[in-house]
Every structure is written in C-alpha cells, then in structure tokens.
N, C-alpha and C positions, 0 to 999 in steps of 0.2 A: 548575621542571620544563622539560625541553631538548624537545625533539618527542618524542612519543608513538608509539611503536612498535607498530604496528598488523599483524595478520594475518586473512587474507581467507580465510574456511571456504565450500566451493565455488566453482567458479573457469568455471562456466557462464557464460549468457548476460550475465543481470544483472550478472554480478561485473564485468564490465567496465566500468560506469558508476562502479561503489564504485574502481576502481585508477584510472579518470581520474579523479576526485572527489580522491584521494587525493593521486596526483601533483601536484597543482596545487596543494599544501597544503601553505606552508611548514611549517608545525607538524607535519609528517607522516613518517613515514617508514615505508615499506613492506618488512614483517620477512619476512614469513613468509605462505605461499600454501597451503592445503590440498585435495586434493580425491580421492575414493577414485580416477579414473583419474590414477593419481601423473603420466604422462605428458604430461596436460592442466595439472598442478600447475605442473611443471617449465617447462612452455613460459610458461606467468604469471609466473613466478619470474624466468625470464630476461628477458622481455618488460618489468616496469617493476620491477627489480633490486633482487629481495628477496633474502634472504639466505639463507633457508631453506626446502622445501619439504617437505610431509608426505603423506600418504597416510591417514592414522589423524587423525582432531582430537582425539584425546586427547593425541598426540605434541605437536602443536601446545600445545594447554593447557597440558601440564608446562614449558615455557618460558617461565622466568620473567624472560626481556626481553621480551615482550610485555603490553602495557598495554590493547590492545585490540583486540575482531574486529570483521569484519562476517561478519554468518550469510547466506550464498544460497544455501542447501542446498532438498528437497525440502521442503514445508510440512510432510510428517508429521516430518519430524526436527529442526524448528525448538527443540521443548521441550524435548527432551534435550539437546541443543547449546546450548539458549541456556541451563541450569539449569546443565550441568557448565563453562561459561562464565564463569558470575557467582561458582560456587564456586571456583574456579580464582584470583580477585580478580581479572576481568577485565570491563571494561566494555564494553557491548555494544550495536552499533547491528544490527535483527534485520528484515529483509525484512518485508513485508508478504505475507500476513496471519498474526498472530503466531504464531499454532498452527492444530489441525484442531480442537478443541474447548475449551467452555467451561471443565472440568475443569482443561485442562492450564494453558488462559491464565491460571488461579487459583493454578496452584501455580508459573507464573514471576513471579507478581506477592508471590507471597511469598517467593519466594527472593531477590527484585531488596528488597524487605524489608528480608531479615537480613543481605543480603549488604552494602547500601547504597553498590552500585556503580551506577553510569550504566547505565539502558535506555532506546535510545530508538526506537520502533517503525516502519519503514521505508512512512509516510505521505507520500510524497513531492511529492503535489499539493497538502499543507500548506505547502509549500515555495515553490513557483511566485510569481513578482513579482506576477501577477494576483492571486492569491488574499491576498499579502500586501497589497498595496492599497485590494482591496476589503474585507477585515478590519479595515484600517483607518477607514475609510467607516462601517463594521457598530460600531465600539467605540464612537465617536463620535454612536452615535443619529442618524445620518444614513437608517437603514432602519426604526430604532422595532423592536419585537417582531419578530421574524421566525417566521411562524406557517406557513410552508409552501413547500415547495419541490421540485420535480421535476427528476429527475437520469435520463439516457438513455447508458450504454457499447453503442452496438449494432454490432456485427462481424456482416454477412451474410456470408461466409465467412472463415475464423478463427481454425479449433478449430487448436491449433498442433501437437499429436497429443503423441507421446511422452509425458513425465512428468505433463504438463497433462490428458493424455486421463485420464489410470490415476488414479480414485479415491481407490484406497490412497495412494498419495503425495502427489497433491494437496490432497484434502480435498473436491472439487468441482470444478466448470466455472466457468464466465463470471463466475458472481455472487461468488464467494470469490478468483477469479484480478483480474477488473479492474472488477467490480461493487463492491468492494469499497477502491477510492479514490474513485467518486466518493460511494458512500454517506459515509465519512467525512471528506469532504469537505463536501457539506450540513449533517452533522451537526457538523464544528468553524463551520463560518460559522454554524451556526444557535445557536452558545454553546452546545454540546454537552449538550443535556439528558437526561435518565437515561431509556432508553425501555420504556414501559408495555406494547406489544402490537407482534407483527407476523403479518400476514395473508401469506402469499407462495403462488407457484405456480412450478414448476418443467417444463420441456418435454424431451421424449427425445422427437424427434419426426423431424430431418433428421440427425441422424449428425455423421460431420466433413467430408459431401459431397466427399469425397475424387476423385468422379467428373466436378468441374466440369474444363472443360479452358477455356484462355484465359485463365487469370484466378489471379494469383501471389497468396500470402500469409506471411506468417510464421508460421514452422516450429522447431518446439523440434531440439536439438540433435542430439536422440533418437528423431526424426520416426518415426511408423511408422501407418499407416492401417491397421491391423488390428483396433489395438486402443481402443475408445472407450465407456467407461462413463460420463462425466459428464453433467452436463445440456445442451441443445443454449443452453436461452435463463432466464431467470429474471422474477419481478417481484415486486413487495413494496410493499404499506402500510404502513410503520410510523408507532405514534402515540407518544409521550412522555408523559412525567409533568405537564410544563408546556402541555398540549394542542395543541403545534406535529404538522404529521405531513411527511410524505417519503412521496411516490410514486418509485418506482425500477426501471428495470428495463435490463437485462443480456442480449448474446447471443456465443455465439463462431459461429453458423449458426443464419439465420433468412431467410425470402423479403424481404428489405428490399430498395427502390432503390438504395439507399449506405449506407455506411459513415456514424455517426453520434455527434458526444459531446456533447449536449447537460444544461448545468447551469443550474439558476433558482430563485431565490429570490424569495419574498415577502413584505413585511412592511408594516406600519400606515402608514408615513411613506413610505415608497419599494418597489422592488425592484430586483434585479440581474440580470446574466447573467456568467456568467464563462467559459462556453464555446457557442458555437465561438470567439463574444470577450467582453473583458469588456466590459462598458454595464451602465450605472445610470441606474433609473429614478427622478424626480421629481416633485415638484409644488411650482408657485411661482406666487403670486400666480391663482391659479384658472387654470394651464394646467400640461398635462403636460409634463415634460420627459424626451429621449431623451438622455442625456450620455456621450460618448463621451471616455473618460479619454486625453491625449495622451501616452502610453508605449511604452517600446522593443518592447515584446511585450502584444499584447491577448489572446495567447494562450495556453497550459501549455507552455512552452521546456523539453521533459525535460532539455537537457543543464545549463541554468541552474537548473533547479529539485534537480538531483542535486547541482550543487559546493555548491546554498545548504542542504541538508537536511546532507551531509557537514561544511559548515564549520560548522554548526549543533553538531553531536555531538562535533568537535574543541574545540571551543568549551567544550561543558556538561562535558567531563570536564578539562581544563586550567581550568575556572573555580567546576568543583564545583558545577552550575548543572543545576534540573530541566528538561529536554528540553521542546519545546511538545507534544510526542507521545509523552508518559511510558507507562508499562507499562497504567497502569489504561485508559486509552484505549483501547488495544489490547484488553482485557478484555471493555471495553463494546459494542466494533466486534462481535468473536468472537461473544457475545451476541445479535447482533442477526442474522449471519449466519447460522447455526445453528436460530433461533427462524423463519429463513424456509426452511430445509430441511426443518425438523421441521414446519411447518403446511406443508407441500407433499404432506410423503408421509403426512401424518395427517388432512386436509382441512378443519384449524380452524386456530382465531385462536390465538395461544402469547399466553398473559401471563406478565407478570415479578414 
C-alpha cells in the first residue's frame, strides 16, 4: 500500500492539529477536506493541498480514493459520521468523546464490527511521552495494583461558548469536553477496569462569566455569550469491578485561584504523578523515594502527543493492527460519562 489518502470531516479548531499531525506523515497524503461552511472547507484545502473539498460528507464518502477520515465535527454528529464512515469501507480516527450517548457508542462499536475497519478513538493524553513512560513503569509492576487515583481539569474561567455551550451539540460542559481525557486517562494507567458505580454532581451555578473583564480565554469559533446551557463544573466517584475508584472533577467556571490539571495515581508498591509533571513515587530499603524521570517533557506536549496518536492510526491501518484506544474503550468512557450525568440530575449512585 503507497500512502493512505486521508480526508478530514470538519475543519474547526481541532482539525488543525489532525492536518499538522498529517502533514508531517510520510505515509500520508491529504485528499480531501469537508466542512458544512464550504468556505472554511476551501481555505483547509488550499492551506495543506488537498485535492478536494466538500460541503456534504456524504460527498466526501462516495470517494472512493479515500482510505481514511478524521471526524472533528460536533459531538452529537460524531455517530452518524462515524457509522456512514465505516460503511463507506473507511477507516476512522473519531475525536473525543465518541458520541453523546451510550445507545449510540453501542451501535458504532457494532458497526466497526461488521465493517472490520480501523477505529480508533481520539484519546490523545494516551498518547503523551509522559503517559507512555509512565505505562511503562505501571506494566512492569513497578506501582503493583493501582487501587486509586485523582484526576483535577479545572478552568476558572473557560466556558469557550459557541458549540461547547449549546447542549444539543455538545452533549455537555467540562466533564464530556476535557473531563473526559483526564478520566480516561486514570482509567488506561489504572489497566482499564470495567466500572461498577458512579456517584457525580453537576453545577449550573456561574454561567460563562462572560462579564469578567481583564482576563483572556479561549473561545470556540462560534463564540457567542448568550447562549449557555451546559454545566459550569462537574465531579464524580467512580468505583470498578476490581475495587480500584477515581475521584474526578471538571470545570469550564469556577471561583478557583488558577487554572489547574492535576493527575495521581496510587498503588501497593509505589505512586505517580503525571501532571502538572511526571514523578514517581517509591520505596527502597525502608525510605521513600521522590523520582524524577530525566526526559525531554515531564509534561502533556499536545503538539507531540497529536503526531504520536496520528502516526499511531497510520500505523494500525497500513499494518492492520488494533489501535491502543479501540472502539469499546470509547464505549466504556461514554458509560461512565453519562452514569455521572444521570446520578447528577437523579441524585443517586448509577450501577452498571
């Protein structure tokens, strides 16, 4: 197989990480751009010289020189896209978070099935040199059981408005936008166990404080401070089947000091940190140890963690190889998201 001819279905913000990921990918070649404002399409198209722009991803689909998408579209459109995708015989690397609900992420995990094309789910802090490392450390029974872990995405002002604010498209706030890597993030380093219960609470409480002045944020494309139905903040107990749990919680506006992403792991032999950097914790000879890994980045390097997840997907579909972040993952995430919306607005514990 020569390079894999690749077309990118929305051409927002994100997408521009998938066409540098891209560019920089011998194995690549970049076909075909989609996105409903054709305008936006066209300027991607000339921007890193695809050959084709659509308007419709149906259009896109019926072209059968393309070998593969990436989906950046709105989360509620991810399932339709990514079902007439796979049927199309197209393999497909699908933004984070896979769908809006557990229903749908069930019937792409049976379509990626029958179709027995590449998915692989746009988990991107699975990706990160840190996290690869320290999963290394984690394989090796250097941490023993990992029986608990707290994970913090806190944005005190945040909310990025537009398509992020609006419900309907998003799916949610904080905890399904970026709640939702570091959860799956605890949960691949914790050896992803199948989760039993989640306890969660959800906050509508500051808005998208649209009214702070002094003080800049990122803003969706589509910016508009009128409109904000999502949650302000989130939090969650989940516990698993193999008795590990995940404290977690999520904000896009919240009275916080700073801006915060804290990740931690705990287990029988050791623990880690892998954000704000990585460190591992030890014990040797009856003294604790604080070990500070010497690497180019102790940190989540988005732009190195986006060409290592892309060259990752080039990779699984030129070697016919399952993805570290296959469909049911995605499944399992959805699952857990959902289970902390649903005990939010019902004010109990969701079992599985």
């Amino acid at each position: 197989m020569g390079k894999i001819k690749v077309g990118v279905i929305g051409a927002g913000s994100i997408s521009e990480m998938h066409f540098e990921s891209y560019k920089n990918n011998d194995d690549v070649e970049i076909y075909a751009v989609c996105d409903m404002n054709e305008q936006r399409a066209n300027e991607k198209a000339e921007k890193y010289g695809a050959k084709k722009h659509y308007k419709n991803y149906q259009d896109l689909l019926a072209d059968s020189e393309i070998d593969a998408v990436s989906i950046c579209t709105w989360n509620n459109t991810h399932a339709e896209i990514t079902i007439a995708s796979l049927e199309a015989g197209k393999h497909v690397l699908v933004e984070k978070p896979l769908t809006t609900t557990v229903e749908k992420a069930k019937q792409i995990e049976e379509t990626v099935n029958k179709s027995g094309k590449i998915l692989q789910v746009g988990f991107v802090r699975r990706f990160a040199s840190n996290t690869q490392i320290l999963k290394k450390f984690i394989d090796n029974g250097e941490l023993g059981e990992i029986y608990y872990a707290k994970a913090s995405c806190i944005r005190r002002l945040g909310n990025p408005g537009g398509w992020f604010a609006d419900i309907e498209r998003s799916g949610g706030g904080p905890l399904i936008d970026i709640g939702v890597h570091i959860i799956d993030l605890c949960w691949y380093l914790m050896g992803r166990p199948k989760v039993k219960s989640v306890t969660g609470n959800t906050y509508h409480k500051l808005g998208n404080r649209s009214n702070v002045e002094n003080l800049s944020f990122y803003k969706a494309a589509d910016y508009n401070s009128s409109k904000n139905n999502v949650e302000d903040s989130a939090n969650a107990l989940i516990r698993f089947e193999n008795g590990a749990s995940l404290f977690v919680d999520a904000s896009f506006s919240l009275h916080a000091r700073k801006d915060e992403t804290s990740i931690k792991l705990y287990g029988e032999k050791g623990g880690a940190e892998i954000e704000p950097s990585l460190e591992i914790v030890s014990e040797k000879f009856n003294t604790i140890l604080n070990v500070t890994p010497q690497v180019d980045s102790l940190t989540f390097n988005f732009n190195q963690a986006f060409e290592s997840e892309v060259s990752h997907f080039v990779e699984c579909v030129l070697e016919n190889k399952v993805p570290i972040s296959p469909v049911e993952d995605g499944v399992e995430i959805m699952k857990i998201l959902c289970g902390i919306y649903e005990s939010s607005e019902k004010g109990i514990e969701v079992t599985f």
